[in-house]
C-alpha positions in Angstrom: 5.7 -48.1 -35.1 6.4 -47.6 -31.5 5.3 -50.2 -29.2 3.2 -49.3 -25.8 4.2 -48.8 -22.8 4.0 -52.2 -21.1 4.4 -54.5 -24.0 7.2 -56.2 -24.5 10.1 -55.8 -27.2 10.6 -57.5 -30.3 13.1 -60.4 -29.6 11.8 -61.1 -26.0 12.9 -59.6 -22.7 11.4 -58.2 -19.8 8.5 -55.9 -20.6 9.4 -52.1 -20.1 7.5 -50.5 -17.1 4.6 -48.4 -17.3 5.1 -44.8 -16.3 3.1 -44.5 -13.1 0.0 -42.1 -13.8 0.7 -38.9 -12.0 4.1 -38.8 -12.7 5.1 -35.8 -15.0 7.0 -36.4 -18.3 5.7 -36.6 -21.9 2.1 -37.9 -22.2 1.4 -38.5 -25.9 -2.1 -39.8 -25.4 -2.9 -37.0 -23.2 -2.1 -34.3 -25.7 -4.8 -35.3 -28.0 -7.5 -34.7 -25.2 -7.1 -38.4 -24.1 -6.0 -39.7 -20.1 -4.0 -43.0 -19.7 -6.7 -44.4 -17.1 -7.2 -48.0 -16.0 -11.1 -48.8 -15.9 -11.7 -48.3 -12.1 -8.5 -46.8 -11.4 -8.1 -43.2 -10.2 -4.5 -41.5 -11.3 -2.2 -41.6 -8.5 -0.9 -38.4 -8.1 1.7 -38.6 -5.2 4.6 -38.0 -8.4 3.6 -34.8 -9.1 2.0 -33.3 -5.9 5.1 -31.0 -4.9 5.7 -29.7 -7.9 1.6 -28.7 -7.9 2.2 -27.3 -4.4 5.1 -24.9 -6.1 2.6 -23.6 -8.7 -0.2 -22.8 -6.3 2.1 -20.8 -4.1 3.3 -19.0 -7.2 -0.3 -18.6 -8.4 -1.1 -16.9 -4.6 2.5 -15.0 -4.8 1.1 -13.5 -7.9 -2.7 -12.9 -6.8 -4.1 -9.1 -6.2 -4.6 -8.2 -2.8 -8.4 -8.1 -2.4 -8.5 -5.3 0.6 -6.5 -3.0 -1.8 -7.0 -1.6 -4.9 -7.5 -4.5 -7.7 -4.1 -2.3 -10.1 -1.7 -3.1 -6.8 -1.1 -7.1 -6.8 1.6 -8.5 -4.1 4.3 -9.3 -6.3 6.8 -9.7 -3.4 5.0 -12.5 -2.2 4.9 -10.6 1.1 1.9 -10.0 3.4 -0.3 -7.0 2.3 0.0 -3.9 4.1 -3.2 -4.5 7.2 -4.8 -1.0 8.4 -5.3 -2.3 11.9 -4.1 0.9 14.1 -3.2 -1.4 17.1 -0.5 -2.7 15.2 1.1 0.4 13.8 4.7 1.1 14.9 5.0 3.3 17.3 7.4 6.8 16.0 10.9 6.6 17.3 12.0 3.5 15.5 14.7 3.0 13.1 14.7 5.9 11.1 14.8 3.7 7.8 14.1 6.5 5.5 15.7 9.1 7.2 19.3 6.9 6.7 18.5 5.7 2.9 17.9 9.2 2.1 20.6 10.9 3.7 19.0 13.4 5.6 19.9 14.8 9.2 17.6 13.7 12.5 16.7 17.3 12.6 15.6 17.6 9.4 11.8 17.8 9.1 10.2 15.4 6.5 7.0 16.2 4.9 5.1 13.3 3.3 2.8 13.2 0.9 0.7 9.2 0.3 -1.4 8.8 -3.0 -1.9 8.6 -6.3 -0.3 11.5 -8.6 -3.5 13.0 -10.0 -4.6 16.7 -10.4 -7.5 16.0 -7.8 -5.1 14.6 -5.0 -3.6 18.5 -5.2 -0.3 18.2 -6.8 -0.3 21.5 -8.6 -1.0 23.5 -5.8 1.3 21.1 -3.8 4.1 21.8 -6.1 3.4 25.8 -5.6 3.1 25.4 -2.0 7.1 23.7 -1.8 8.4 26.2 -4.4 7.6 29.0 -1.9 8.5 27.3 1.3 11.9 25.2 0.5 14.0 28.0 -0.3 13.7 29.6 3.0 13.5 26.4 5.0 16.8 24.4 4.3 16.0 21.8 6.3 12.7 20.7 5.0 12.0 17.6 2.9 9.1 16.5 0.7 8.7 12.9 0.1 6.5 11.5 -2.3 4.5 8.0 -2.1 3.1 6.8 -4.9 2.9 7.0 -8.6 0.9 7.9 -11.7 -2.7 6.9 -12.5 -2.8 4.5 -15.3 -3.9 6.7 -18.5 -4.5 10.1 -16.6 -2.8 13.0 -19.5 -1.7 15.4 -16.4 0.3 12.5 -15.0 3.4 13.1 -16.8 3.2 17.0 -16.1 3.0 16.2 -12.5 5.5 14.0 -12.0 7.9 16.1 -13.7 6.7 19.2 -11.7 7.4 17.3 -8.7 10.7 16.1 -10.2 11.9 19.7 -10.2 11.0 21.0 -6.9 13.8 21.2 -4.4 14.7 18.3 -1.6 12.1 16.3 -3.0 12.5 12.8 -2.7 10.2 10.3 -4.9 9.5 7.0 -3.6 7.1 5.2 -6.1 4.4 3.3 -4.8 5.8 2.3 -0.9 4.5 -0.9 0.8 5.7 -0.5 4.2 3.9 3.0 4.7 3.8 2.3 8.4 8.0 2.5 8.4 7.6 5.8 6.4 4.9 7.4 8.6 8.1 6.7 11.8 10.1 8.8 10.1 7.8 11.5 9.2 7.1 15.1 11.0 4.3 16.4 8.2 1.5 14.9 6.5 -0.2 16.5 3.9 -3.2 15.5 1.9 -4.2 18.7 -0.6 -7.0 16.5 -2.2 -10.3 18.4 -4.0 -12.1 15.3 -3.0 -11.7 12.6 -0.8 -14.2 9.8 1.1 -12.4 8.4 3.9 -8.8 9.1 3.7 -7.3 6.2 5.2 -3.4 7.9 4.8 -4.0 10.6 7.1 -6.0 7.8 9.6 -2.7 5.9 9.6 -0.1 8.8 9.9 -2.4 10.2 12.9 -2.2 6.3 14.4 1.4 7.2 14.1 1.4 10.7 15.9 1.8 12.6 12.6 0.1 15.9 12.5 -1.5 16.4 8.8 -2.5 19.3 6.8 -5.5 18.5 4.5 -8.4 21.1 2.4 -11.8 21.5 3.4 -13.0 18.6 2.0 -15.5 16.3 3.2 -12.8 13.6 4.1 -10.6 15.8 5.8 -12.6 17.6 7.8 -14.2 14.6 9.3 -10.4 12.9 10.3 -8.8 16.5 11.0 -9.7 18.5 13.8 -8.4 21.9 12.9 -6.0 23.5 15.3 -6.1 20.1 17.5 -4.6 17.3 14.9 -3.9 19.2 12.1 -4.7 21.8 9.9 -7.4 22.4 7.8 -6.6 24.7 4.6 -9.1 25.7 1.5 -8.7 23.4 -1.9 -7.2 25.0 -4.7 -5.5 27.7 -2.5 -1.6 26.9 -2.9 -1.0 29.8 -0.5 -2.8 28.5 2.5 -1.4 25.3 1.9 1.9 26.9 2.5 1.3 28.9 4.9 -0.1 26.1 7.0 3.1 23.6 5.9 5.5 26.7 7.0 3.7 26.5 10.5 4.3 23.1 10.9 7.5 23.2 9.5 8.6 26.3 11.8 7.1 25.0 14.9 8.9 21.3 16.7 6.7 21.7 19.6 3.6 22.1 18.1 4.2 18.9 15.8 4.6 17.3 18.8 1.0 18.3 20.3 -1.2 17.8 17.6 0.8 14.5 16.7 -0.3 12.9 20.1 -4.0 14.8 19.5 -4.0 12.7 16.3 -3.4 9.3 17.7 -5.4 9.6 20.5 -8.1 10.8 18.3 -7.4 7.8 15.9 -7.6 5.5 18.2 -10.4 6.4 19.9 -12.3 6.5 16.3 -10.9 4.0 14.2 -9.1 1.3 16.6 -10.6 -2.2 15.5 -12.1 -3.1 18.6 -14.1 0.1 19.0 -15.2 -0.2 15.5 -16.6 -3.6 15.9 -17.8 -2.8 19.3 -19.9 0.4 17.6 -21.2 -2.1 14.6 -22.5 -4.4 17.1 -24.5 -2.1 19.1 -25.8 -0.3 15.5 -26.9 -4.1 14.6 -28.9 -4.8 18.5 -30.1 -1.4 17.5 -31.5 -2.4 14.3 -32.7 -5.9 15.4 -35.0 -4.4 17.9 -37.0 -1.9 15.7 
């Protein structure tokens, strides 16, 4: 039999010294639902406190962000994306994108944020680039984000998109705000959308967007002012409208600065809170 800790050998000597409570290393007693405790002693646990603080940082590192959706955790560790338009870059940075893809400063990129589902428009999305990239060399369609869990026309559209030309797939991107700097064209062909926060964040950027007739993009897009406003399911409007954009530097240019004046003036924090306050008075006095 093994003697205790703290007793002292056969044949004399100095007792062996307790392992401190706290401390990690083996715990026999422990493992059979039992704590080494002192009567009136509480466990010192200065031994094992950094390593405690490691594991609760990793536990954080690893925990979803609760402002996004719960399928996107932060495994980088890093900050989550924050849709606060006062701190979005302003366009004319380091063209990040531009360089890591290869493309020319006057080529025009067209970006499309979201999940790859049939309601975001992808089909008519992919019709709309097969008619306009062989005539327009220098246009470029990136694509930000990825498939939606179990949805069967996910594969189909991805590999739709695979095979258009000059189209760049990103994955699901982080740093939108870096990608929105480097972008001319936003486009949003959804059949359905509530508040599209994509197209609130490329117009805080001075990007111009095309969107459908849907309830959410007719309330951010002001046709002919900030955008363009196309029906859904109509691949050749979409086009059309992205050839327009495409074709035409100087009106990019206008609605872009429409569209972040407009977003700001909406959707800047301190307006919004400014708004909710007065809707609260409101309510308070009735």
């Amino acid at each position: 039999m093994g003697l205790a800790e703290g007793q002292p050998p056969r044949g004399g000597g100095l007792p062996r010294p307790a392992r401190p409570i706290g401390l990690r290393g083996p715990r026999p007693a422990a493992r059979g639902g039992l704590r080494p405790r002192a009567p009136g002693a509480h466990p010192a646990r200065g031994g094992d406190l950094p390593a405690r603080r490691r594991r609760r940082r990793r536990r954080l590192r690893a925990a979803p962000d609760p402002r996004g959706p719960p399928d996107r955790p932060s495994r980088s560790g890093r900050r989550p994306r924050r849709r606060v338009l006062q701190r979005r870059r302003a366009r004319g940075g380091r063209p990040r994108y531009r360089h890591e893809l290869g493309l020319a400063a006057d080529d025009v990129l067209v970006t499309f944020a979201g999940r790859l589902t049939g309601d975001k428009g992808i089909r008519e999305l992919v019709r709309a680039w097969t008619r306009l990239a062989p005539s327009r060399p220098g246009a470029h369609l990136v694509v930000a984000g990825r498939v939606d869990g179990p949805d069967p026309e996910g594969p189909a559209l991805l590999a739709a998109l695979e095979a258009l030309p000059r189209t760049h797939l990103l994955g699901h991107v982080e740093d939108l705000e870096r990608l929105w700097a480097d972008t001319d064209v936003c486009v949003l062909p959804s059949y359905r959308e509530g508040l599209p926060l994509v197209v609130i964040e490329a117009a805080a950027a001075g990007v111009p967007t095309v969107v459908t007739d849907c309830t959410g993009g007719r309330e951010v897009v002001d046709d002919g002012t900030t955008g363009l406003v196309v029906p859904r399911r109509d691949a050749g409007a979409l086009a059309a409208a992205l050839e327009r954009l495409v074709d035409d530097g100087a009106l990019r240019t206008r609605m872009g600065m429409a569209a972040r004046e407009r977003a700001l003036a909406r959707y800047d924090r301190p307006r919004l809170w400014t708004a909710l306050e007065g809707l609260l008075r409101s309510a308070a006095r009735r």
